[in-house]
C-alpha positions in Angstrom: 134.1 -170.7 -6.8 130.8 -170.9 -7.6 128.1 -169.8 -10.6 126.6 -166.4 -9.6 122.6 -167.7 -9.4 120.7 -165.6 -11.9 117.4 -164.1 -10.8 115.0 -162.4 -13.4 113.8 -158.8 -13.3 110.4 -159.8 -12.6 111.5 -161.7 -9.6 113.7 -158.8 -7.9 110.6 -156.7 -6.7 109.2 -159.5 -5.1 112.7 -160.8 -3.7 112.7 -157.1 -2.6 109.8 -156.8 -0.8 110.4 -160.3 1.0 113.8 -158.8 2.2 112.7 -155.6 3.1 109.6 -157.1 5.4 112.3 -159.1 6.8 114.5 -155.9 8.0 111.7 -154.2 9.5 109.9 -156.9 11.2 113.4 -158.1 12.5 114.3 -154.7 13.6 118.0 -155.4 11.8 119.9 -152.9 10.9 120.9 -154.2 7.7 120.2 -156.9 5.2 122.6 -158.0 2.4 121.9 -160.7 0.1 124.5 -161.9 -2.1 126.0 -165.0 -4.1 129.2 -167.2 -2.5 131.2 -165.3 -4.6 130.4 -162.4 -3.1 128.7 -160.4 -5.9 125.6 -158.2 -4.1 122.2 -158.8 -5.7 120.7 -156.6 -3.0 121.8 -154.5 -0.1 119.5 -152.5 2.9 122.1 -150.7 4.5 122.9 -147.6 3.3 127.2 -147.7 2.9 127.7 -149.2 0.0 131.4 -149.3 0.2 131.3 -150.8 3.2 128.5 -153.0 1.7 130.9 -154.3 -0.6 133.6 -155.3 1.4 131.6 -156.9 4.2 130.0 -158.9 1.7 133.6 -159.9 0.3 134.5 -160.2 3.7 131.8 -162.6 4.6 131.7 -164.6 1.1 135.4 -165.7 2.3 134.1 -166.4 6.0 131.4 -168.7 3.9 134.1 -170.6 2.0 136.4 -171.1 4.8 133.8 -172.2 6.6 132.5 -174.9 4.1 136.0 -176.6 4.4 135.6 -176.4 8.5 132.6 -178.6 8.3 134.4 -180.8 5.7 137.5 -181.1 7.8 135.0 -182.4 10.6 133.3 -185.2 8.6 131.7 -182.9 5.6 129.0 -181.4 8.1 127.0 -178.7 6.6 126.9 -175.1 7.6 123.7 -174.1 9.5 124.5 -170.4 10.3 127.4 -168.4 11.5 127.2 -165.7 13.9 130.4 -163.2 14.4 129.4 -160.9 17.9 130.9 -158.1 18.0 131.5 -155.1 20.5 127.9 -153.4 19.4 126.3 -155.5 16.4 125.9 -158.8 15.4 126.5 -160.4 12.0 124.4 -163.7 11.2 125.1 -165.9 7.6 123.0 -167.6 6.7 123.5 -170.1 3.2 120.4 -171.0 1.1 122.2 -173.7 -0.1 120.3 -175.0 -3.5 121.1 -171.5 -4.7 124.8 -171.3 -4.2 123.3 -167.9 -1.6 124.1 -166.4 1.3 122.1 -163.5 3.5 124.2 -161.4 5.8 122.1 -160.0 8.5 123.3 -156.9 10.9 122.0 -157.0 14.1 122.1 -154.3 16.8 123.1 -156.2 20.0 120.6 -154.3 21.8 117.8 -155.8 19.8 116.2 -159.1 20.6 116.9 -160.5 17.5 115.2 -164.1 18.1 112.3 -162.8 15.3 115.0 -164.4 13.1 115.8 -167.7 14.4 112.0 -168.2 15.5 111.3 -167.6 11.7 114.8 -168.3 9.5 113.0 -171.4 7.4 109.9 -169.4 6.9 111.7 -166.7 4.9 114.6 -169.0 3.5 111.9 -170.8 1.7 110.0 -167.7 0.7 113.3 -166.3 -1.0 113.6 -169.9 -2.3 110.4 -169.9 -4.3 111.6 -166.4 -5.8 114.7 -167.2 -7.2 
């Protein structure tokens, strides 16, 4: 497992704002941002219980995941994308930070806001925390 990354109060408004941009501008439906061990440090979207076990849920997907791309000559994760009947879940790792956003995407939705602009945000957050 690893070390939950510590961010300082001063730094959550602005990590805040960052995510919340992201939401609307992406048109998701949710945005979870959490640490590989699954602990939130910030949620948009709304259920928290089912906040907390997709998070869970997705921190495991994360660390199976990491032993996949070992198993096939230590590759790196880039993304994962689960598609499901009506919504889309995309995980995405900010790996320096031992991090992970969980995006919820309404099929419907063109949702290539977030691949056209992924880095641009990733090092946004990057420079907050």
């Amino acid at each position: 497992m690893t070390t939950p990354t510590k961010i300082n109060k001063d730094d959550i408004s602005e990590l805040i704002l960052i995510l919340d941009e992201l939401k609307v501008k992406g048109k998701f439906k949710g945005i979870i941002f959490a640490n590989r061990n699954g602990e939130i440090i910030y949620e948009n979207i709304g259920n928290k219980a089912d906040c907390k076990k997709l998070t869970s849920m997705c921190a495991s997907v994360f660390e199976s995941a990491v032993g996949l791309g070992e198993t096939m000559g230590n590759q790196t994760i880039v993304k994962i994308i689960a598609e499901l009947e009506k919504t889309s879940i995309l995980m995405v790792e900010i790996k320096e930070k031992k991090v992970f956003l969980i995006f919820i995407i309404d099929n419907q939705v063109d949702s290539s806001f977030i691949f056209n602009h992924m880095e641009d945000y990733i090092q946004k957050i990057s420079m907050v925390i």
